[in-house]
C-alpha positions in Angstrom: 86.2 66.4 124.7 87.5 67.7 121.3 87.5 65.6 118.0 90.5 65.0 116.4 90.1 66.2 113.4 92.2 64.5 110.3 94.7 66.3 108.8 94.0 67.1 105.1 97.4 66.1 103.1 98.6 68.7 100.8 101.2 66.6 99.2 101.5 66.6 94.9 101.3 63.4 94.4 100.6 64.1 90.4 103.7 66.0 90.5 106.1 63.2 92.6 104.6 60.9 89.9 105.7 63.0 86.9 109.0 63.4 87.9 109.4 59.8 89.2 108.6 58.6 85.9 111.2 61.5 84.2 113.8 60.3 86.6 112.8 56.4 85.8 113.1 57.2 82.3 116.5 59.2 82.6 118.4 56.1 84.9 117.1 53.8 82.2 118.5 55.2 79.1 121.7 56.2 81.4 122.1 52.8 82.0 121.2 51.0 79.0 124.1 53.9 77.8 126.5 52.2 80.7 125.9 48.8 78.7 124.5 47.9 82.7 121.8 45.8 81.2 120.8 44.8 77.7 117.8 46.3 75.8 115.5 43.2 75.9 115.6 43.7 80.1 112.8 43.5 81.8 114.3 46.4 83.7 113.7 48.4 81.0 110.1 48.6 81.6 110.2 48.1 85.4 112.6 50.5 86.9 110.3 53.8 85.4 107.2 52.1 86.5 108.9 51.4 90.0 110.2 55.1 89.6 106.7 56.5 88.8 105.2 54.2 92.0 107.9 56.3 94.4 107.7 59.7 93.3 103.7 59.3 93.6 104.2 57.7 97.2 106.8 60.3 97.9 104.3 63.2 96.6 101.5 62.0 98.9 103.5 61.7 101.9 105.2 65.2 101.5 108.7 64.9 103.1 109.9 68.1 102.2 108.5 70.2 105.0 111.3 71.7 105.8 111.2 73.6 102.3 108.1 75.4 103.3 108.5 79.0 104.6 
């Protein structure tokens, strides 16, 4: 019998989170611009956190595979 041995992930999960939070930042301001909710939103604060939360799970998971050569 051979042991299965667990993969090792290779995701970025520092990088998904860096972006996530650029591109959480960026829709904010574009739609505080778009007047598609007011300044004293809670939004404001939770859509680049939510942002930061996906890129990092989207940076652990890798789902880009097909990128790699």
């Amino acid at each position: 019998m051979t042991a299965i041995q667990p993969s090792r992930g290779r995701g970025r999960p520092v990088l998904g989170a860096v972006f996530g939070l650029l591109f959480g930042l960026f829709l904010t301001f574009d739609l505080l611009m778009m007047s598609v909710f007011a300044l004293d939103s809670v939004m404001v604060i939770a859509l680049p956190i939510i942002m930061l939360l996906v890129g990092l799970a989207l940076g652990i998971l890798q789902p880009l595979k097909f990128l790699k050569r």
